[in-house]
N, C-alpha and C positions, 0 to 999 in steps of 0.2 A: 523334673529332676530325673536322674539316670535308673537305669537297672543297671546293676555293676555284673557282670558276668565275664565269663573268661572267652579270650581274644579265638579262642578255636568253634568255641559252640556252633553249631551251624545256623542256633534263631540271631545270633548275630547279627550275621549279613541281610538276613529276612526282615528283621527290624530293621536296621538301617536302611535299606531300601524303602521303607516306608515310612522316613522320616520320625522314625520313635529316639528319642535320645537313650545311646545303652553308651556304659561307659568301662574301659577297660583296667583291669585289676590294681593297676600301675596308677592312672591317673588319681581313680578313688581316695587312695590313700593317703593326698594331699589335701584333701576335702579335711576340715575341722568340725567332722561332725561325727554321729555314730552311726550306721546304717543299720536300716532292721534287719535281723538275723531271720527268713523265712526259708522253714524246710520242706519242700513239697516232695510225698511221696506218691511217685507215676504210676499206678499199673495199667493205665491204655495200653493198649496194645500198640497204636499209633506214636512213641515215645515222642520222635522228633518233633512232630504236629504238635501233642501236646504243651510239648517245651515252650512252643513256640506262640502258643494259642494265651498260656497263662503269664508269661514272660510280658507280651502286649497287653494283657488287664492290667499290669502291676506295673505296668515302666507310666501309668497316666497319673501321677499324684505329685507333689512338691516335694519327697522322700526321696531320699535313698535308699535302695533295696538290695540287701545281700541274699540273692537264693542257695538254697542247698539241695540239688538234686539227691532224691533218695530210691532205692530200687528195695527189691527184696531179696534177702538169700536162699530162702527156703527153694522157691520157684523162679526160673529161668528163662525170661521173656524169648518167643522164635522170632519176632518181627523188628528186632534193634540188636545191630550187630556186637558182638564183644566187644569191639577196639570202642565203641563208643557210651557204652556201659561203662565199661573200665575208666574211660576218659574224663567223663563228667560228674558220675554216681558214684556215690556210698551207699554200704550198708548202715542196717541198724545198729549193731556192734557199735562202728567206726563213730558215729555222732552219740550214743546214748548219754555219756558224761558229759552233752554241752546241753545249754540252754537257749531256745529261739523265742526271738517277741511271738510268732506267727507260724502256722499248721497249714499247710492245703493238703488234702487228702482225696485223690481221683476217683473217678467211674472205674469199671472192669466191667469186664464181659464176661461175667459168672453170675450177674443175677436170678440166671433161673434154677442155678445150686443152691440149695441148702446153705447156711454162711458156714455153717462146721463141715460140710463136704470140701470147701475152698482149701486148694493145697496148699494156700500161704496162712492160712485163717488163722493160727496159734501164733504163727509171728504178727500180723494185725495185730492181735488183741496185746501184746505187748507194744505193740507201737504204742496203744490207743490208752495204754497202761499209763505209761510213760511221758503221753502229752499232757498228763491231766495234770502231773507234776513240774515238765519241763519247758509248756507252752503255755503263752499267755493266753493266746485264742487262737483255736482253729477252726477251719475252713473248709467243709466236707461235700464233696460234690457228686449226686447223682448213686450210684452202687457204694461209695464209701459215704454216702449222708446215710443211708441206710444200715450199713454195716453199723454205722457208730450209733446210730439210735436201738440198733438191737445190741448191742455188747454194753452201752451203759445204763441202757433203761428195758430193755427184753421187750422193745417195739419190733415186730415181727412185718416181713413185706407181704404183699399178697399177689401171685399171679393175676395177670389181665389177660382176658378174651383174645386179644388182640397187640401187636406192638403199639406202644405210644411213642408218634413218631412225630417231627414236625413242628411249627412258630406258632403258639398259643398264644391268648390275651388272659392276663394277669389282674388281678386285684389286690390292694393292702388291707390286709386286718388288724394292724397296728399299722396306721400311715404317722405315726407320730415317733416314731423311732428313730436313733440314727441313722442305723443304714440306711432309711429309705428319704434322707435329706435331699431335692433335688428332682424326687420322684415325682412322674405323673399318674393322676391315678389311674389310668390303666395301662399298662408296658407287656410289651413280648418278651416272651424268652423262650429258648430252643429245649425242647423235650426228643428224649431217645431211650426209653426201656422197655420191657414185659413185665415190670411188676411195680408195685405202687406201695406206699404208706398210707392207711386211712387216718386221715384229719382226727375221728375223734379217738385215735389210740393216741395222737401228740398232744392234743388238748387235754384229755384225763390226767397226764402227769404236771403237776404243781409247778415244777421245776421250769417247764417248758414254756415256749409261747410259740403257736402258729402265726405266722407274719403275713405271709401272702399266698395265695390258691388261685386257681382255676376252676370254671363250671368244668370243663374240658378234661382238663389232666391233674385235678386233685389238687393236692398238698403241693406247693412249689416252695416255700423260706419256710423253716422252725428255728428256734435260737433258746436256748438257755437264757433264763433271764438276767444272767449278770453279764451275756455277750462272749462267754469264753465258747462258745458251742455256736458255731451257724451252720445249720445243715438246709444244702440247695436241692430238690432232686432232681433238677434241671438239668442242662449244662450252657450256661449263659457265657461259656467262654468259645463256644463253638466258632469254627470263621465261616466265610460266605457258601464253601461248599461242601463242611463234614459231614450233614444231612442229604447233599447230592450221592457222595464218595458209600457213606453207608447203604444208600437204598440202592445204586446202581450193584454194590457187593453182596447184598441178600438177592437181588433178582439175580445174578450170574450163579446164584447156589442153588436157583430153582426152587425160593420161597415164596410165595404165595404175601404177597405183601404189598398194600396202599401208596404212591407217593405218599410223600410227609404231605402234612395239615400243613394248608396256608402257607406256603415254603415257594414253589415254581406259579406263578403267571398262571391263572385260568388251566392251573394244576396242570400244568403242561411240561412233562420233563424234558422235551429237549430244549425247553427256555432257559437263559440265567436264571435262578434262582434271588425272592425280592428279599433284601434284609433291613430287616424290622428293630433288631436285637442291640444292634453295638452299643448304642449308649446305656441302655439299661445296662450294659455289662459292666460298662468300663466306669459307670458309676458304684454300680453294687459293689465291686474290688476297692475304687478311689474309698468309699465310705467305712470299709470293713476295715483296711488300712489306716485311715485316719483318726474314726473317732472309735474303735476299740481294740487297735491295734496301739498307733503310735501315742495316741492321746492318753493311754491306761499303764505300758507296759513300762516297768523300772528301767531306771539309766543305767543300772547295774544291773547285768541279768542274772548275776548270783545273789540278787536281796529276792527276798519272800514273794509271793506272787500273791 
């Protein structure tokens, strides 16, 4: 079933070119159903990429999916132009009085800030205020999984030696969970930061559950136990060449920096790049959607949550 997006977005044509069924605002509305209301708030830097990276995890499920692009006001992204800001996004104002089944909440390129140093940090923490009331379950990935584990639980990151870059091999520590319906037990997913969450700061807290890790790259799934909370530090919605596009952008800054792990061919950068990732993705979305998203969330989103 479709992601219903508006006929101008640019992942539009991007999806449709690759065969993803998106469907236009018009059509939707003859549909006799209700589509999930999901508000994803972007701070990549990359917006478009982004749009387009999450837009295809969420268009693979038997749903319909209404997104709501979200930006911030405090801070004023330089790599996505006005007219396209304006075009697709809201602020937080604009949506605060609605209610969404669903939350995604992105990476940033401020991990190695202090989170109170972050020029939008006081608006986060209102956002993050606000989902706990307004959303049924969200969806935190990579700098905002971490953000949200230090603002509702004061789990703190910790610099790494080094950046973690590159296609890891994964394990479940709850293989018995929804989300991971489908899973094999051991799957890749794409890692890209300098600082990490230690495992037993998420295990200490009662509320929490660690789901799945790496010998490699630590902590990858934690989720609140009732499922309103999944936080990834990954970024499993990566495509074939964000890990090419980032390491070729740190080496033209004259960083000192590894190809990504297990990423190019006999770690060879001028090869294609091998992907290991998508289905692990496109399942982890399809599961998050279904069984604690649309299988949980009231048909009326103004009844009690």
């Amino acid at each position: 079933m479709p992601i219903k997006i508006d006929d101008t977005l640019p992942a539009k044509s991007i999806l449709e070119q690759e065969n993803i069924f998106v469907m236009a605002a018009g059509r939707a509305t003859h549909q006799d159903i209700r589509p999930l209301k999901i508000v994803i708030l972007n701070l990549m830097p990359t917006k478009v990429a982004t749009e387009t990276q999450l837009l295809r995890c969420l268009s693979n499920t038997p749903l319909q999916i209404e997104p709501q692009l979200l930006k911030t006001s405090s801070y004023n992204p330089k790599n996505t132009s006005t007219e396209h800001l304006e075009s697709f996004y809201k602020t937080f104002d604009q949506i605060k009085d609605q209610r969404f089944d669903g939350a995604i909440i992105t990476g940033a390129p401020v991990e190695q800030l202090p989170f109170r140093d972050v020029e939008y940090w006081d608006e986060l923490c209102r956002i993050l205020d606000w989902a706990e009331e307004n959303v049924y379950s969200s969806f935190f990935i990579c700098w905002g999984a971490q953000a949200a584990l230090y603002h509702y639980y004061g789990i703190d990151k910790h610099p790494l030696s080094q950046k973690l870059s590159g296609i890891y091999p994964h394990s479940l520590a709850q293989p018995n969970v929804p989300l991971f319906r489908g899973f094999d037990d051991r799957f890749h997913a794409p890692h890209s930061r300098h600082t990490t969450v230690h495992i037993a700061d998420v295990a200490a807290r009662p509320e929490l559950m660690v789901l799945a890790e790496s010998e490699q790259a630590g902590l990858y799934i934690a989720a609140r136990r009732d499922g309103r909370q999944i936080f990834v530090t990954g970024h499993p919605e990566y495509d074939a060449l964000t890990l090419d596009g980032e390491y070729k952008r740190d080496q033209s800054r004259g960083l000192a920096i590894a190809p990504p792990y297990n990423y190019y061919p006999n770690n060879d950068p001028t090869q294609p790049p091998n992907v290991t990732w998508r289905s692990h993705a496109n399942l982890l979305y399809t599961n998050w959607l279904n069984y604690y998203v649309y299988q949980n969330t009231p048909y009326n989103l103004q009844a009690n949550f």
